[in-house]
N, C-alpha and C positions, 0 to 999 in steps of 0.2 A: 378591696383588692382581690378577693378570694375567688370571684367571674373574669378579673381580668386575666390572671396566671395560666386557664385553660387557652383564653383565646393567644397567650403569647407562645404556650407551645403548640397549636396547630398555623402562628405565622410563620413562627421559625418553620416549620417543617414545609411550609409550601415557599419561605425563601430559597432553604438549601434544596428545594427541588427544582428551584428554577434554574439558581447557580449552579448544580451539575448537569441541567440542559445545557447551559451555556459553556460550560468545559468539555461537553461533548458535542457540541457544534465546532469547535475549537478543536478539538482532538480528533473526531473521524473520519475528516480529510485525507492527514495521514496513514489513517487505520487502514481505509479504503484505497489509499495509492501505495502503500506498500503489499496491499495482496493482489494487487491488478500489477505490481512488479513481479510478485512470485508465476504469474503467469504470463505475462509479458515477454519475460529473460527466456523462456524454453521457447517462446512464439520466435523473437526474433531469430534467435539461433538457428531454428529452421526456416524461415526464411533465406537469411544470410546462405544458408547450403542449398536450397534450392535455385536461389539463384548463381552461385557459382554452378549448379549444375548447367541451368540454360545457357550460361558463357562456354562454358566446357562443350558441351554439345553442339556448337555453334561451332567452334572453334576445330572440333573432330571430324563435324562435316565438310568443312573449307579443308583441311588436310585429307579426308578422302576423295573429294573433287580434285586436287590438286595428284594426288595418287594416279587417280583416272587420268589425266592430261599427261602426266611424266610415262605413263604407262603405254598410251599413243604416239605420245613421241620418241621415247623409245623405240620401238615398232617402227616407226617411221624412218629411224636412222641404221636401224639394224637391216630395211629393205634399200635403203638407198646404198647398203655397203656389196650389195653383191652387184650393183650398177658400176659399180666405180670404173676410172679408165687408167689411171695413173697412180703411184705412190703417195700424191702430194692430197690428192681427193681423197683416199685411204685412211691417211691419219687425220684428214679433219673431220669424215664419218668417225673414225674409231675414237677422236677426242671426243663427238659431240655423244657417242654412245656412251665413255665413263663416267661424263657430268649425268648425263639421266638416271645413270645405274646411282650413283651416290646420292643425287636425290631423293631418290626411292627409295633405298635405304634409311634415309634420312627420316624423310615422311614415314616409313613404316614403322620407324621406332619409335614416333612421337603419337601417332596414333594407339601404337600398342601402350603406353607410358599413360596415356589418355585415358583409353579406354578402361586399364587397372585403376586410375584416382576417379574414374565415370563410377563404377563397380562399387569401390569404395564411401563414394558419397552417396547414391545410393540406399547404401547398407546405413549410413548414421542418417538421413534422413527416415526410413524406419524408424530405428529408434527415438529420434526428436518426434516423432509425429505422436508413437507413444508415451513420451515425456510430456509433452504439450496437452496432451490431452487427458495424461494424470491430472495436471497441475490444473488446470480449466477444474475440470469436474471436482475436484479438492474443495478449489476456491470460489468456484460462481457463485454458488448458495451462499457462503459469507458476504464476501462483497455485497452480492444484491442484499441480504441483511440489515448489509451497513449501511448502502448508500436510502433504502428504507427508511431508519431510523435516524439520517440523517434531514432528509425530505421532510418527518412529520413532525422533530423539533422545533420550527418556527410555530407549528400551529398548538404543541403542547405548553410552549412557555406563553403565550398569549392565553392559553384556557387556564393555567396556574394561576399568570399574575388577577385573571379577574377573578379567581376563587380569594386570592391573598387580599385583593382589594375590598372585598364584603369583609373578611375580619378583620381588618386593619382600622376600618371606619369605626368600629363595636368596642377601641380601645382609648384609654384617655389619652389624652393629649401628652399630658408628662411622660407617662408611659411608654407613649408610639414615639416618641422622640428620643426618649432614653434606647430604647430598643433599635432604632433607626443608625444613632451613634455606634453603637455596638456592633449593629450589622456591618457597616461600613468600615470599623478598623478590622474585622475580621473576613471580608470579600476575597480581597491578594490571595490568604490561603485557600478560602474554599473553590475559589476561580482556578486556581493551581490543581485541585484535584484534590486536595486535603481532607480528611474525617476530620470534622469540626463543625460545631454548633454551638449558638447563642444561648442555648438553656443547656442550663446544669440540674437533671434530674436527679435530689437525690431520695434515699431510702432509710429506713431506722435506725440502720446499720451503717450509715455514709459518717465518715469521719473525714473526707475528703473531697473536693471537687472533683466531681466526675469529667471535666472538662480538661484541667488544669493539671491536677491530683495535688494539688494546694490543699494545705490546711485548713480544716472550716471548725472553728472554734463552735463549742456546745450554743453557749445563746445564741448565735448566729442561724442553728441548726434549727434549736427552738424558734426561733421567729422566723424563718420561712415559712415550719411546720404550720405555725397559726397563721399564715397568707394572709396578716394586715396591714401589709406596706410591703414595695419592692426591696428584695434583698438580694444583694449582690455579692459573687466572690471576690474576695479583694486582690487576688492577685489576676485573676482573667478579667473579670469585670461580667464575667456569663451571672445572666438570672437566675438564681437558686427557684427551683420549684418543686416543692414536695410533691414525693410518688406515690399514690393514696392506693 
């Protein structure tokens, strides 16, 4: 038993390195879209203000065009009033003259009203372009980090499991089955993300399972220590392996 003990704790350690590949194949998806959020949120923002700028500005120059044409025809009605022949042709120049004037008016406030929210978007689009591009430069280098490390997990858990699978072959049969059991009622946690392991290292000083912190009674202690049969905690069921 005394050869087999080394090879179960270098299985376990290339198990639980595969199962935290696998919880981080599982997990940095969202690692990676919550920081492509923290730069995303100040991207659309400016966006969104940019393009209310283009409507705005669309929308200021359709009211200065319309400025110009109230402006000519104005013009137009203030020169037809000194033609006039009659009182009746009078007031319908001087009607047509107060609609232009009020229009103008009209138009001029809306452009001027414009032109202050043109100013002001403007001024926060600055600022988003600087916010955006804090948050970029913050988070590129993580993200790409991540999605790295996310990339080369398939090829690391594939190089583990056939390191795992040369020791695995090197152990008896009862053995690799007993251990096999043990891995599997204990997967769900380590899958989860858990600190946990199938061997229970202990030392001359262990009065406890280092896995469990269960009780390990003296002869139990002792027969680890001489590694001539598998010894088990009884309350976790981890393999007791003395720490030489």
């Amino acid at each position: 038993m005394r050869d087999q003990l080394p090879l179960l704790k270098t299985l376990s350690e290339k198990d639980i390195a595969i199962l935290t590949l696998i919880h981080s194949k599982a997990t940095l998806p969202a690692e990676v879209q919550s920081l492509r959020g923290l730069v995303e949120g100040p991207r659309k923002a400016l966006e969104e203000v940019r393009g209310r700028i283009d409507t705005l500005e669309a929308q200021l120059n359709a009211r200065r065009s319309s400025l110009v044409d109230e402006e000519a025809a104005l013009q137009h009605s203030q020169d037809k009033q000194s033609s006039v022949q009659n009182n009746r042709e009078y007031d319908a120049v001087h009607a047509e003259i107060l609609v232009h004037t009020e229009r103008l008016e009209d138009l001029r406030t809306d452009i001027d009203m414009m032109s202050q929210e043109l100013t002001r978007l403007r001024e926060a689009v600055v600022q988003l372009e600087a916010t955006f591009a804090e948050a970029n430069e913050k988070h590129a280098a993580p993200i790409a980090e991540l999605e790295a490390r996310l990339a080369a997990i398939d090829g690391k858990i594939e190089a583990v499991k056939s390191e795992k699978n040369v020791v695995e072959q090197q152990l008896r049969s009862d053995v690799r089955s007993y251990y096999r059991r043990l891995l599997d009622s204990k997967k769900p946690r380590l899958l989860s993300g858990k600190q946990e392991t199938v061997i229970a290292c202990i030392v001359n000083v262990s009065h406890s399972c280092p896995v469990c912190h269960g009780s390990l009674p003296r002869p139990k202690i002792q027969a680890a220590r001489k590694m001539e049969k598998l010894e088990t905690c009884s309350s976790c069921g981890s393999i007791l392996v003395w720490d030489e």
